[in-house]
PDB file as gemmi writes it, atoms N, CA and C in Angstrom:
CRYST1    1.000    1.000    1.000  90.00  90.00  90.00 P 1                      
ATOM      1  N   UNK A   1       0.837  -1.196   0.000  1.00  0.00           N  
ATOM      2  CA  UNK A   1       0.000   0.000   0.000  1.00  0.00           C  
ATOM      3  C   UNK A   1       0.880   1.258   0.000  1.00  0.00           C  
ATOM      4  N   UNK A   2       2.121   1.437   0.430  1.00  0.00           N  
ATOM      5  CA  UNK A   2       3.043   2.214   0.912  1.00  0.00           C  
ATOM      6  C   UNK A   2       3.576   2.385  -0.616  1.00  0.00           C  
ATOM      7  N   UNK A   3       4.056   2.030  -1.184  1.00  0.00           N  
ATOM      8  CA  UNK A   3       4.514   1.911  -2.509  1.00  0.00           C  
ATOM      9  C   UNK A   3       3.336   2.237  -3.928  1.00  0.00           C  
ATOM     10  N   UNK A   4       2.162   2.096  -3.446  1.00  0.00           N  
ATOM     11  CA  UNK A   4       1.115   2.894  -4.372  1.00  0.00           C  
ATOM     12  C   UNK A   4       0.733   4.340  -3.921  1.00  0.00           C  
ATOM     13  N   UNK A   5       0.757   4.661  -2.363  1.00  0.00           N  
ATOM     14  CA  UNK A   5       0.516   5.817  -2.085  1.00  0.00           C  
ATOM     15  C   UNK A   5       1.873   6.749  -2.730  1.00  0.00           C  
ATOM     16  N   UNK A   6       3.502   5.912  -2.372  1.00  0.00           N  
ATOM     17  CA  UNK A   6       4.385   7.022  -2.570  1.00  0.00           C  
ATOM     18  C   UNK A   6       4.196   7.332  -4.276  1.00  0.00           C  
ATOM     19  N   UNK A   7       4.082   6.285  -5.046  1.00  0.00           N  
ATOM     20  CA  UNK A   7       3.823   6.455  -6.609  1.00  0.00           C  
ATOM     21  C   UNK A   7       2.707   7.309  -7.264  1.00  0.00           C  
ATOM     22  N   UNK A   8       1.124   7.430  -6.086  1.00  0.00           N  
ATOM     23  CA  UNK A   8       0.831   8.203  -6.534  1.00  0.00           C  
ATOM     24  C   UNK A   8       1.179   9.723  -5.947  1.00  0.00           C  
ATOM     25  N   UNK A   9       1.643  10.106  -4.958  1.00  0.00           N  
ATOM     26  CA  UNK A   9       2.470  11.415  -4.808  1.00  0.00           C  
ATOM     27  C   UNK A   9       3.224  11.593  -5.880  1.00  0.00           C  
ATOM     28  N   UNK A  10       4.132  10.579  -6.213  1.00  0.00           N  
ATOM     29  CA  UNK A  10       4.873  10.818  -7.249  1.00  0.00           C  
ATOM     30  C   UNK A  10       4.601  11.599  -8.788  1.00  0.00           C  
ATOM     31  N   UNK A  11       3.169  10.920  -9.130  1.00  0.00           N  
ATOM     32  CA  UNK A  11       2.671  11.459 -10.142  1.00  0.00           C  
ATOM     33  C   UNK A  11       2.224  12.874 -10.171  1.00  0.00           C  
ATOM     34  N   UNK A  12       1.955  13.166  -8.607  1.00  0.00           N  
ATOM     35  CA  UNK A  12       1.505  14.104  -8.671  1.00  0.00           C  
ATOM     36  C   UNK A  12       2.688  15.378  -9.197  1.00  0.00           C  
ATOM     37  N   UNK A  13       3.753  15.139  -8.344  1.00  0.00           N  
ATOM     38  CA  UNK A  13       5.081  16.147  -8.380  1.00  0.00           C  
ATOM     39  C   UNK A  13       5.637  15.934 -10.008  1.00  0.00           C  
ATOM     40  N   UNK A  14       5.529  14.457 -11.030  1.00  0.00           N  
ATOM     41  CA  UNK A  14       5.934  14.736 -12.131  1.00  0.00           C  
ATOM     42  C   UNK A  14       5.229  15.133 -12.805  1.00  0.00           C  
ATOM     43  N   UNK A  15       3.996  15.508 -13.162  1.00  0.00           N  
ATOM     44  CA  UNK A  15       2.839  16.237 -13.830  1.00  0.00           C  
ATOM     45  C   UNK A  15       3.332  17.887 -13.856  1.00  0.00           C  
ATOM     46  N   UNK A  16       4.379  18.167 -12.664  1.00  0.00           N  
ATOM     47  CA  UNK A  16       4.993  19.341 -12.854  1.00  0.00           C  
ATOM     48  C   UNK A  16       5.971  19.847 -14.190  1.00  0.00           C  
ATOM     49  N   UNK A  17       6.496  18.690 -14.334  1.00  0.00           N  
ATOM     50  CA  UNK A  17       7.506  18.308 -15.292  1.00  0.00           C  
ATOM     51  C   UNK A  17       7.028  18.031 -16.932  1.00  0.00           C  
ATOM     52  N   UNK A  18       5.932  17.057 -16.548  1.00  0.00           N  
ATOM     53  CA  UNK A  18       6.154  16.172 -17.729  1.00  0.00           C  
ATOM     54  C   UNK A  18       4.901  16.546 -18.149  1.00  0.00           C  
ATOM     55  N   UNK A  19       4.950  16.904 -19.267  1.00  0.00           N  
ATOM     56  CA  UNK A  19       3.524  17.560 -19.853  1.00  0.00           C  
ATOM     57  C   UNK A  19       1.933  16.192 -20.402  1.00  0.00           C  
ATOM     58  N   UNK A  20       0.936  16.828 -19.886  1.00  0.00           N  
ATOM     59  CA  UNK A  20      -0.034  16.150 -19.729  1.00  0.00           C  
ATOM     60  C   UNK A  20      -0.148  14.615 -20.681  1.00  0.00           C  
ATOM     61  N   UNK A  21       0.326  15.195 -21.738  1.00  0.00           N  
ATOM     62  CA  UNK A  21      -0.304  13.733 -22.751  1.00  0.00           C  
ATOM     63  C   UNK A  21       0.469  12.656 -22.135  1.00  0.00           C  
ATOM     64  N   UNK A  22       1.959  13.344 -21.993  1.00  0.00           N  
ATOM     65  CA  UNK A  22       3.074  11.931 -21.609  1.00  0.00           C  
ATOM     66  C   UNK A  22       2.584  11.069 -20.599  1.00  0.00           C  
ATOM     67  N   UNK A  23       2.230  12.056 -19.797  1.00  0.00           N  
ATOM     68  CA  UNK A  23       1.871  11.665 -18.598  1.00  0.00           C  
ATOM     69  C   UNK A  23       0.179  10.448 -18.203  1.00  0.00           C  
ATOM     70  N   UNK A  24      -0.330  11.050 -19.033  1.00  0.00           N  
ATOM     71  CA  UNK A  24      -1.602  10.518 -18.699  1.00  0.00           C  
ATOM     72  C   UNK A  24      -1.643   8.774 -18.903  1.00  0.00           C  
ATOM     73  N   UNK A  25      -1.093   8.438 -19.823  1.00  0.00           N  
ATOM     74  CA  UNK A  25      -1.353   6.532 -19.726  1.00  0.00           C  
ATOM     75  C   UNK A  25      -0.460   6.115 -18.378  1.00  0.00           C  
ATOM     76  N   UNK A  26       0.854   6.612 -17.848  1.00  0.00           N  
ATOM     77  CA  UNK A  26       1.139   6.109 -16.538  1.00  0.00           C  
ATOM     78  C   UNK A  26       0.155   6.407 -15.672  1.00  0.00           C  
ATOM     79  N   UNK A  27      -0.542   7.420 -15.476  1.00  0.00           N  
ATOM     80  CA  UNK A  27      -1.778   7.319 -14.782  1.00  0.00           C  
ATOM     81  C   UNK A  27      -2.797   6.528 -14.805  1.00  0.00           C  
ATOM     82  N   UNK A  28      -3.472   6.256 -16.185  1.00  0.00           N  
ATOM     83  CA  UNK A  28      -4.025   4.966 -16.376  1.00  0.00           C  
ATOM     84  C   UNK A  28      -3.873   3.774 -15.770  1.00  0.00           C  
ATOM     85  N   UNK A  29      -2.848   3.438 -15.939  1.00  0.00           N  
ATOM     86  CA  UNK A  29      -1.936   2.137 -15.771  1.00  0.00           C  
ATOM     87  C   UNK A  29      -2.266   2.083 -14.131  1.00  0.00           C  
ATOM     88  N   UNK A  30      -1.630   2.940 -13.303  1.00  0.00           N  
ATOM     89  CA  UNK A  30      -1.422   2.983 -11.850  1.00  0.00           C  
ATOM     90  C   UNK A  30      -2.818   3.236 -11.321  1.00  0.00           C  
ATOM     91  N   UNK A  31      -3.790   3.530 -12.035  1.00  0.00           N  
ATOM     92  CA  UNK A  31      -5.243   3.786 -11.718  1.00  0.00           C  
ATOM     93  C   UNK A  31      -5.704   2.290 -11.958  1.00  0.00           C  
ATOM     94  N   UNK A  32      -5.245   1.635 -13.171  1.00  0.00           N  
ATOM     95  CA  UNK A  32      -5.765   0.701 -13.051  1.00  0.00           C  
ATOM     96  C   UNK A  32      -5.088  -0.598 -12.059  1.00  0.00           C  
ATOM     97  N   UNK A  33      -3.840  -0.757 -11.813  1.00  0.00           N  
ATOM     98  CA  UNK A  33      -3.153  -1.494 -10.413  1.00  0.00           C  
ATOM     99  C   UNK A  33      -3.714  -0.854  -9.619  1.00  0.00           C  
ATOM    100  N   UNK A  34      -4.464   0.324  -8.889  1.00  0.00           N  
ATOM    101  CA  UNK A  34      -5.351   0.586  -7.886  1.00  0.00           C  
ATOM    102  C   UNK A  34      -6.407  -0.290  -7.676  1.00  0.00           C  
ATOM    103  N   UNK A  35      -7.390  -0.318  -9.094  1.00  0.00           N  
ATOM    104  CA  UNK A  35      -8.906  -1.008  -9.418  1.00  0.00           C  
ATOM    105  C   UNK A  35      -8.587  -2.303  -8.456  1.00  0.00           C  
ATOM    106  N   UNK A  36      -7.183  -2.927  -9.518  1.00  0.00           N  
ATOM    107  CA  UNK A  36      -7.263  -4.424  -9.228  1.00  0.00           C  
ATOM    108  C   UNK A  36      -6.889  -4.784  -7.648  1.00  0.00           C  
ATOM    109  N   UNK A  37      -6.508  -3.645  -7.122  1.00  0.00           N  
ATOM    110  CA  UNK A  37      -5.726  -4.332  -5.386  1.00  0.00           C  
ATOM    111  C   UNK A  37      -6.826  -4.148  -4.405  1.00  0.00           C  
ATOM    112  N   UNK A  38      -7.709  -2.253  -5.066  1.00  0.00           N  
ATOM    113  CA  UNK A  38      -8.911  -2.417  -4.337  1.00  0.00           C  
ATOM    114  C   UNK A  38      -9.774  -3.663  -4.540  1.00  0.00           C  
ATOM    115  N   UNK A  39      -9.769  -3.964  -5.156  1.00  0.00           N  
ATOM    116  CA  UNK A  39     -11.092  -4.660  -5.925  1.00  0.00           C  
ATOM    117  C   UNK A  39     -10.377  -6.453  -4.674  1.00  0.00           C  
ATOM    118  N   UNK A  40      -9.508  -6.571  -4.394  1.00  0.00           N  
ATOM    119  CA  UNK A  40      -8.837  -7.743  -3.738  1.00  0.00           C  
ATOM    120  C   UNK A  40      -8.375  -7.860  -2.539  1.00  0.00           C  
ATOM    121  N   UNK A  41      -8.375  -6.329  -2.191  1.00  0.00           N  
ATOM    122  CA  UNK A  41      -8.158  -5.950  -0.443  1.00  0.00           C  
ATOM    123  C   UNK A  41      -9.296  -6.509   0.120  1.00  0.00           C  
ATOM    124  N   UNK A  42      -9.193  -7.614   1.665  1.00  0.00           N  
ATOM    125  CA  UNK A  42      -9.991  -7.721   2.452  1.00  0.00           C  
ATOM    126  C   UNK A  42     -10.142  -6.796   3.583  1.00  0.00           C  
ATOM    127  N   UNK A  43      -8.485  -6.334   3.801  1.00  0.00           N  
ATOM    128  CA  UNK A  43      -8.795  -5.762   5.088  1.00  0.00           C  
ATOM    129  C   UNK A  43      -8.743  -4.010   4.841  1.00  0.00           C  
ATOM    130  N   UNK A  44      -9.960  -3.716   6.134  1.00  0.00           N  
ATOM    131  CA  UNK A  44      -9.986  -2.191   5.554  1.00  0.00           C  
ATOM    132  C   UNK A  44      -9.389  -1.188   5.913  1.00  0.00           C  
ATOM    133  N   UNK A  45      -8.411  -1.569   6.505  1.00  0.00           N  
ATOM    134  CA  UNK A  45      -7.368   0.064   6.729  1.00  0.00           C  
ATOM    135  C   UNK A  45      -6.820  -0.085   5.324  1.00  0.00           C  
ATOM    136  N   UNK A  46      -6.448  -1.184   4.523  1.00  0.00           N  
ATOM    137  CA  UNK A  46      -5.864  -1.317   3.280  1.00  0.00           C  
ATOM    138  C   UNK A  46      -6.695  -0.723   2.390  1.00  0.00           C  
ATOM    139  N   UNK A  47      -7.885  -1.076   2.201  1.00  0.00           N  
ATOM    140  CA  UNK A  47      -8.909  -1.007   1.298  1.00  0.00           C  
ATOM    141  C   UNK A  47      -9.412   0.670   1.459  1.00  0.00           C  
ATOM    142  N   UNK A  48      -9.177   1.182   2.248  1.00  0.00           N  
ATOM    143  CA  UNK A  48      -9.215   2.638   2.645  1.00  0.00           C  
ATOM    144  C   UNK A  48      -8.336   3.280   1.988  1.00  0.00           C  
ATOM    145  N   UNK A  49      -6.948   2.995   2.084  1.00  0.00           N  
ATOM    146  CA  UNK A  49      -5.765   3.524   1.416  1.00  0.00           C  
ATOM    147  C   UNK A  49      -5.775   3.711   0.385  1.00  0.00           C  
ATOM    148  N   UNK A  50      -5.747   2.246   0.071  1.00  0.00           N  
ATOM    149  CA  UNK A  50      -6.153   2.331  -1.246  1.00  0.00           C  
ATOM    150  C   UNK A  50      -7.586   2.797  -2.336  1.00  0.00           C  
ATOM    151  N   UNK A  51      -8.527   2.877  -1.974  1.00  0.00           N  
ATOM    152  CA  UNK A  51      -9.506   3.944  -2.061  1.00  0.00           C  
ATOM    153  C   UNK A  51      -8.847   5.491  -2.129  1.00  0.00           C  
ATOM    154  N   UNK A  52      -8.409   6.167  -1.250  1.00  0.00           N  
ATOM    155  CA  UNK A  52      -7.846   7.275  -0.976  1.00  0.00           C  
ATOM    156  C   UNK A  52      -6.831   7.296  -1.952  1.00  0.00           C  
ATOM    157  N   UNK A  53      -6.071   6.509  -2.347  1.00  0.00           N  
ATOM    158  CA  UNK A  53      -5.126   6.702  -3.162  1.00  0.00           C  
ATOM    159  C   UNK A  53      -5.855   7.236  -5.151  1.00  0.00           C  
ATOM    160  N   UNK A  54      -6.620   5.854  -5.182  1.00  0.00           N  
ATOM    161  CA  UNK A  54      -7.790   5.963  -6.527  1.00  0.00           C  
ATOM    162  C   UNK A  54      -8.251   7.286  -6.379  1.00  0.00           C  
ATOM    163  N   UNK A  55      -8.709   7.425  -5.649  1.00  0.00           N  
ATOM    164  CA  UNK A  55      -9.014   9.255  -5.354  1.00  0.00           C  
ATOM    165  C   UNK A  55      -8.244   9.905  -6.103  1.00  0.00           C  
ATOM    166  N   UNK A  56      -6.850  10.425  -5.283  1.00  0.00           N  
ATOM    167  CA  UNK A  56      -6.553  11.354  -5.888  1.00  0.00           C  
ATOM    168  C   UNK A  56      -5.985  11.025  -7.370  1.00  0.00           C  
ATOM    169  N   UNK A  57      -5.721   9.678  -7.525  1.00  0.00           N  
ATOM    170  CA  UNK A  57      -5.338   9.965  -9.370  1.00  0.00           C  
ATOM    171  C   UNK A  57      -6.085  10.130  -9.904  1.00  0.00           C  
ATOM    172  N   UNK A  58      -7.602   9.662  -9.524  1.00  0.00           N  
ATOM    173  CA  UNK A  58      -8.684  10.459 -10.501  1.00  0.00           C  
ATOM    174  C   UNK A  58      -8.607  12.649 -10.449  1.00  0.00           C  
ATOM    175  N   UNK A  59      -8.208  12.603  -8.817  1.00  0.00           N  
ATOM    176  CA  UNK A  59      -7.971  14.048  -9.489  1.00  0.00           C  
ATOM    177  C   UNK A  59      -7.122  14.319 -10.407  1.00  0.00           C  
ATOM    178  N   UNK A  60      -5.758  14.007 -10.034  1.00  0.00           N  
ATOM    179  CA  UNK A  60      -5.105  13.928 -11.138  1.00  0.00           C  
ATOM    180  C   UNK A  60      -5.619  13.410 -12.656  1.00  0.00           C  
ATOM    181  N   UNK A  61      -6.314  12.760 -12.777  1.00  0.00           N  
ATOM    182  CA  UNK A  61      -6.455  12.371 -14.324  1.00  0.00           C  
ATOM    183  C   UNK A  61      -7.344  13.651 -14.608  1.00  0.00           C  
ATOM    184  N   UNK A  62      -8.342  13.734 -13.566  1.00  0.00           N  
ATOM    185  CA  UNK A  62      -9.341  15.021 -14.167  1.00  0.00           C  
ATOM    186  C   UNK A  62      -8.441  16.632 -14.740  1.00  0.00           C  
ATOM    187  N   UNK A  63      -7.532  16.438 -14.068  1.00  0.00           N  
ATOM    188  CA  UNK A  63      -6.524  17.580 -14.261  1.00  0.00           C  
ATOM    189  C   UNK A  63      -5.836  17.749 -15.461  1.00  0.00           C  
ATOM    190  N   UNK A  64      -5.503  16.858 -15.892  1.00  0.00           N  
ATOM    191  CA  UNK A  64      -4.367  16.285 -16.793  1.00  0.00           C  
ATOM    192  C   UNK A  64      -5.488  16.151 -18.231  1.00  0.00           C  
ATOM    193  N   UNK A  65      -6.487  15.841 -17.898  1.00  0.00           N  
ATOM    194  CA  UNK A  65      -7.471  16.025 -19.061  1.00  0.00           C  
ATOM    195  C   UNK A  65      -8.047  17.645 -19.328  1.00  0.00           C  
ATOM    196  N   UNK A  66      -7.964  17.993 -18.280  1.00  0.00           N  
ATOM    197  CA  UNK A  66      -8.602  19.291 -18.743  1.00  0.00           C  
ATOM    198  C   UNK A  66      -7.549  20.336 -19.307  1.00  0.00           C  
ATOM    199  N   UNK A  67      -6.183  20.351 -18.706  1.00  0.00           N  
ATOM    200  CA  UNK A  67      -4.781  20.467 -19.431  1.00  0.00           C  
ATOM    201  C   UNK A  67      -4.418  20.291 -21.078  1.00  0.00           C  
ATOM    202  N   UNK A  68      -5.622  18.912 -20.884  1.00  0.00           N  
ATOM    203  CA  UNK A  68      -5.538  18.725 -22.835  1.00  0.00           C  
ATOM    204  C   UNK A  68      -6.458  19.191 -23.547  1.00  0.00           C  
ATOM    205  N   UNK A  69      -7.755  20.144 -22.822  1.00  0.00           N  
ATOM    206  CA  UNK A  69      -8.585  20.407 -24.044  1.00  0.00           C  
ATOM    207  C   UNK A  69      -9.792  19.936 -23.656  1.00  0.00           C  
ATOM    208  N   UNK A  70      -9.973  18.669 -22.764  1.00  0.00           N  
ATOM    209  CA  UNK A  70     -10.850  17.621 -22.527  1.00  0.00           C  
ATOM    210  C   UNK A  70     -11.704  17.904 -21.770  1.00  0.00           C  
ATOM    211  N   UNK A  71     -12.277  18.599 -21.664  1.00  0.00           N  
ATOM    212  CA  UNK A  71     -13.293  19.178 -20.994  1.00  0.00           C  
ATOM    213  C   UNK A  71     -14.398  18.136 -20.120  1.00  0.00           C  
ATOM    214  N   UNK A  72     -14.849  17.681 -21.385  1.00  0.00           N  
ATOM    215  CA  UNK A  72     -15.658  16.571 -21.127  1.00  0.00           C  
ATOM    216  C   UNK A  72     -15.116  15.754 -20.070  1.00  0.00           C  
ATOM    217  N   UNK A  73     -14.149  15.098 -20.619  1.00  0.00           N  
ATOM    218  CA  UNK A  73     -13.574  14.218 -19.940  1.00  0.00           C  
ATOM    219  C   UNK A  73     -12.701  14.176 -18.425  1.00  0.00           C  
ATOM    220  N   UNK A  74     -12.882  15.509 -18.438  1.00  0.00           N  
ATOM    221  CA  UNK A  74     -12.221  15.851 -17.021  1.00  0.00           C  
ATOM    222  C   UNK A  74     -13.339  15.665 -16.256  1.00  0.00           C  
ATOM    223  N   UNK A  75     -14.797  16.549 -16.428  1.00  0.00           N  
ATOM    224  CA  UNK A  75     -15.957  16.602 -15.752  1.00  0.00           C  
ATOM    225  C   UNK A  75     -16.472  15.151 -15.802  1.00  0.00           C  
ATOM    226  N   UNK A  76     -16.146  14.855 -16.503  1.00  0.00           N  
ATOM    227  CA  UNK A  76     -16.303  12.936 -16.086  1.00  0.00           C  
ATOM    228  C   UNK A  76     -15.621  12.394 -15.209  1.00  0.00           C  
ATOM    229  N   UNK A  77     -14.634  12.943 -15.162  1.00  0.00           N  
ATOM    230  CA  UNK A  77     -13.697  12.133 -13.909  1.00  0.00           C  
ATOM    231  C   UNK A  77     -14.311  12.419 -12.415  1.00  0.00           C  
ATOM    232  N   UNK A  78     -14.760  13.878 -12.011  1.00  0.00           N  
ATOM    233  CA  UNK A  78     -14.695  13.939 -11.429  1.00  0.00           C  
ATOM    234  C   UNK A  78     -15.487  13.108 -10.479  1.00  0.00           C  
ATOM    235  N   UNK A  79     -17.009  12.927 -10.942  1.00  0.00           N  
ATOM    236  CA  UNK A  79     -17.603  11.797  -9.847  1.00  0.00           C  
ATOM    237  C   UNK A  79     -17.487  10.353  -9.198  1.00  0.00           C  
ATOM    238  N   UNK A  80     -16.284  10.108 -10.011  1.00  0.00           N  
ATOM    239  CA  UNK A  80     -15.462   9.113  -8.980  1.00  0.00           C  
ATOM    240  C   UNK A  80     -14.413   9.055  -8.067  1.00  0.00           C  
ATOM    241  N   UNK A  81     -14.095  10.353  -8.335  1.00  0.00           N  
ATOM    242  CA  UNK A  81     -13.247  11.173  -7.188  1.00  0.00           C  
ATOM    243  C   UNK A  81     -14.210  11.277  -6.120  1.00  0.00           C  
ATOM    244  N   UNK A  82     -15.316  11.883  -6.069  1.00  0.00           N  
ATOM    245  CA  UNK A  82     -16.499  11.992  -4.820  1.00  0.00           C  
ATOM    246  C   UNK A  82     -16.692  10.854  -4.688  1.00  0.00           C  
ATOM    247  N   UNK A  83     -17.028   9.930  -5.167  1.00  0.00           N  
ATOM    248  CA  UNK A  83     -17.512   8.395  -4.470  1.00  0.00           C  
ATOM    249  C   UNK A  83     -16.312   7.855  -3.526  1.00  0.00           C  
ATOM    250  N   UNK A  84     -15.044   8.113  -3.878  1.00  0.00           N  
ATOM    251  CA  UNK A  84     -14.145   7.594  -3.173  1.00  0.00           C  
ATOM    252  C   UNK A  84     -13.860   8.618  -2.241  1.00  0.00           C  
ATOM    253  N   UNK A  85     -14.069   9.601  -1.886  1.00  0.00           N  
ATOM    254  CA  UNK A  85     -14.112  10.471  -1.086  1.00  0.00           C  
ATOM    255  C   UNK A  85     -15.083   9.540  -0.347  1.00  0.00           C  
ATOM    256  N   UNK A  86     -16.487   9.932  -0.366  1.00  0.00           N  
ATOM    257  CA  UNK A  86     -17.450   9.540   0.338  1.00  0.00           C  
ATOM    258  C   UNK A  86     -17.309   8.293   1.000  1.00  0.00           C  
ATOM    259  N   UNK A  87     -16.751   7.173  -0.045  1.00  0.00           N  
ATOM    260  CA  UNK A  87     -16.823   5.879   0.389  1.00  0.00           C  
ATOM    261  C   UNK A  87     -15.943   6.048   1.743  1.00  0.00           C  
ATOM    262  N   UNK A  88     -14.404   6.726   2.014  1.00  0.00           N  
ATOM    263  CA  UNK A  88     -13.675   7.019   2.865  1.00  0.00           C  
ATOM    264  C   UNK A  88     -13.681   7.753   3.649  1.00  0.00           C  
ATOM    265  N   UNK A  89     -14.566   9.052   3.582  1.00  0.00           N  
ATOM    266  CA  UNK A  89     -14.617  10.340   4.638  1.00  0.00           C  
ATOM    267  C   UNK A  89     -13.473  11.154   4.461  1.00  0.00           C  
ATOM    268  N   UNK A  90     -13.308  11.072   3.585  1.00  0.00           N  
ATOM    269  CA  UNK A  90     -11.772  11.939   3.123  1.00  0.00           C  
ATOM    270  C   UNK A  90     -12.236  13.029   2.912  1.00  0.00           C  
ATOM    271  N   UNK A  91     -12.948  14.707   3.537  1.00  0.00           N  
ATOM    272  CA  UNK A  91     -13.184  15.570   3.546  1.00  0.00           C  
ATOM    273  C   UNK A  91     -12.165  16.465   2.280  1.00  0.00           C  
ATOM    274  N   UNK A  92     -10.957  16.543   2.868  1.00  0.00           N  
ATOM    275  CA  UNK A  92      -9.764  17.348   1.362  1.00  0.00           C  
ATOM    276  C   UNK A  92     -10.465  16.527   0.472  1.00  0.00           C  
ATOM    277  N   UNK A  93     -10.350  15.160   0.053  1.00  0.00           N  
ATOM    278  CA  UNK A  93     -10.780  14.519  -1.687  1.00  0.00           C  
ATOM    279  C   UNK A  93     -12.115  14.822  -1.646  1.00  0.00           C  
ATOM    280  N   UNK A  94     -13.019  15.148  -0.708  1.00  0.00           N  
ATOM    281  CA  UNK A  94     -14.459  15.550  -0.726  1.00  0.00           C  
ATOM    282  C   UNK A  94     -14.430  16.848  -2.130  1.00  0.00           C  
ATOM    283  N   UNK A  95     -13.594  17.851  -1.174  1.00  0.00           N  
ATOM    284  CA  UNK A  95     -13.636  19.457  -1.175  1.00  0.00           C  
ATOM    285  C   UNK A  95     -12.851  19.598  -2.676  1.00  0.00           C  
ATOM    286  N   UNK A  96     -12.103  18.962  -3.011  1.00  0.00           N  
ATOM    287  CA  UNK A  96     -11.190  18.947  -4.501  1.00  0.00           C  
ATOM    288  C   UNK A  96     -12.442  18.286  -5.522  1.00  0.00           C  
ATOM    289  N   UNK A  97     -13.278  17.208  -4.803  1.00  0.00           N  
ATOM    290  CA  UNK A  97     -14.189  16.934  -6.279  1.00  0.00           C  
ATOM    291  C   UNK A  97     -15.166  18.060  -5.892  1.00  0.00           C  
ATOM    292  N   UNK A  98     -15.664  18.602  -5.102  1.00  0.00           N  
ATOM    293  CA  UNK A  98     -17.115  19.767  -4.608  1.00  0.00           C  
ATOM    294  C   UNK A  98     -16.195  20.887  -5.749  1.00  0.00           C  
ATOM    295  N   UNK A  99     -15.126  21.344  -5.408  1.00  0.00           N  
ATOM    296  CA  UNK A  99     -14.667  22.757  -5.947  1.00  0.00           C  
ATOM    297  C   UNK A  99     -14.102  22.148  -7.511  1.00  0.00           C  
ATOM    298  N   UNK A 100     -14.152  21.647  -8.278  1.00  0.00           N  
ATOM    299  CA  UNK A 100     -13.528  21.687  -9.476  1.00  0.00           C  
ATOM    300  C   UNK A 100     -14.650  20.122 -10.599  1.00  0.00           C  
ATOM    301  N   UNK A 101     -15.825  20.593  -9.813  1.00  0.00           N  
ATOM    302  CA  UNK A 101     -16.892  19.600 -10.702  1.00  0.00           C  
ATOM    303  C   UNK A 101     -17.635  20.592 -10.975  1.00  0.00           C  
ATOM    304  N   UNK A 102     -17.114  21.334 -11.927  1.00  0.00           N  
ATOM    305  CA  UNK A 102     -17.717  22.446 -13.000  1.00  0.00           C  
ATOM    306  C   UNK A 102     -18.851  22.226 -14.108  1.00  0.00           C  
ATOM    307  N   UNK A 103     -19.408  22.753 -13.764  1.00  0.00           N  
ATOM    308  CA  UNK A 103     -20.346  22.138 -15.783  1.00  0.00           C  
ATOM    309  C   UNK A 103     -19.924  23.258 -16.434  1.00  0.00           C  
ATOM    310  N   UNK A 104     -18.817  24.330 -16.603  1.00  0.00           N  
ATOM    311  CA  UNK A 104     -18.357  24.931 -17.302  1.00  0.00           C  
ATOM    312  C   UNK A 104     -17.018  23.698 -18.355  1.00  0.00           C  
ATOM    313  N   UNK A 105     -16.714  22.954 -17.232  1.00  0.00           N  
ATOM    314  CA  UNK A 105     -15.621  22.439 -17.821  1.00  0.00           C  
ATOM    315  C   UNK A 105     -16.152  21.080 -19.442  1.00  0.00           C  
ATOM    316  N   UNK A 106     -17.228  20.907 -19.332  1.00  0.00           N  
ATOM    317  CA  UNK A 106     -17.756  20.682 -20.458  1.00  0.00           C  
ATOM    318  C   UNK A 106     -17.994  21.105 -21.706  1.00  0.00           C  
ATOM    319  N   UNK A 107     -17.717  22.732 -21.434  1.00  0.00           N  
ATOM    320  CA  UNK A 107     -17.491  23.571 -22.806  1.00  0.00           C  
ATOM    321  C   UNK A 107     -18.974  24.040 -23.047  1.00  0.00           C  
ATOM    322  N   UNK A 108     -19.168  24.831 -24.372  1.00  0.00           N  
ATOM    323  CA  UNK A 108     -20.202  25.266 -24.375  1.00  0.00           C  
ATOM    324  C   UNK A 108     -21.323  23.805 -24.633  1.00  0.00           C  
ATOM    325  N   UNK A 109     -22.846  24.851 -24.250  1.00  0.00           N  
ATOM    326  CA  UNK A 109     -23.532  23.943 -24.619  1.00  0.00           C  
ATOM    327  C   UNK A 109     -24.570  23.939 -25.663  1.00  0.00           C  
ATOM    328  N   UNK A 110     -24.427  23.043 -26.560  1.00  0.00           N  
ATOM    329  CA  UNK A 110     -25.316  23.257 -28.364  1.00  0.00           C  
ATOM    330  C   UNK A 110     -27.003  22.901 -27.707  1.00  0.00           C  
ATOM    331  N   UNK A 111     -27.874  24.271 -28.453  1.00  0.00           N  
ATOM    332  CA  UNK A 111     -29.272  23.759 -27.954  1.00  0.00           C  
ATOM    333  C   UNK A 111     -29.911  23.250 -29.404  1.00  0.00           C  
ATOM    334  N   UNK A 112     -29.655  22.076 -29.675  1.00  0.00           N  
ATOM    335  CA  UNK A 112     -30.070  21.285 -31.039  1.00  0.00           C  
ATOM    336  C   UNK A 112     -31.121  21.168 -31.011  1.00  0.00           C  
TER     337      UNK A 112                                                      
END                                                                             
C-alpha cells in the first residue's frame, strides 16, 4: 500500500515536469493497479488507502485532461473522485471533487 501511495504522490510532483499527454497513460496504468488491489483488499485500513489513493489519481487524471482540451472528460472524472471520497470520509478529496466539478468544464452547450 506504501509503494502505491508514494507512486501516486509521485505522479503528482511529475505532472509538474512532464507535460499532460506523456503523462496521462502512466496514470491509467497505476489507476488501473489501484482497481485491481482495491477490488482484492480484504482488510480495511488497506482497502481505505487504497480507495484514498484511486481518489486522488482520478484528481489527477481530471486535471491532466482538462490540461488537454478535454473538458468533457475531465468533468467525467470527477464523480469518482467523490464516491471515493465519500466511500472514505476523506473531507480534502471531498472538497477537490465539490470545488472543481464544473459544468463549465464541459465547454459550451449546443441547444439542437
Amino acid at each position: 500500500v506504501q509503494l502505491m501511495q508514494d507512486r501516486t504522490a509521485d505522479l503528482f510532483h511529475t505532472e509538474e515536469t512532464v507535460p499532460a499527454r506523456q503523462l496521462l497513460e502512466s496514470i491509467a496504468q497505476h489507476r488501473n493497479t489501484l482497481k485491481a488491489l482495491l477490488a482484492n483488499a480484504r482488510i480495511e485500513p488497506i482497502r481505505h488507502d487504497l480507495a484514498v489513493a484511486m481518489g486522488e489519481t482520478d484528481v489527477l487524471t481530471a486535471w491532466l485532461l482538462f490540461d488537454l482540451d478535454r473538458g468533457n472528460d475531465a468533468a467525467n472524472a470527477w464523480p469518482s473522485t467523490l464516491t471515493m471520497a465519500q466511500a472514505t470520509g476523506d473531507g480534502a478529496l471531498a472538497a477537490c471533487a465539490w470545488a472543481n466539478d464544473w459544468p463549465q468544464w464541459r465547454g459550451p452547450q449546443r441547444d439542437d
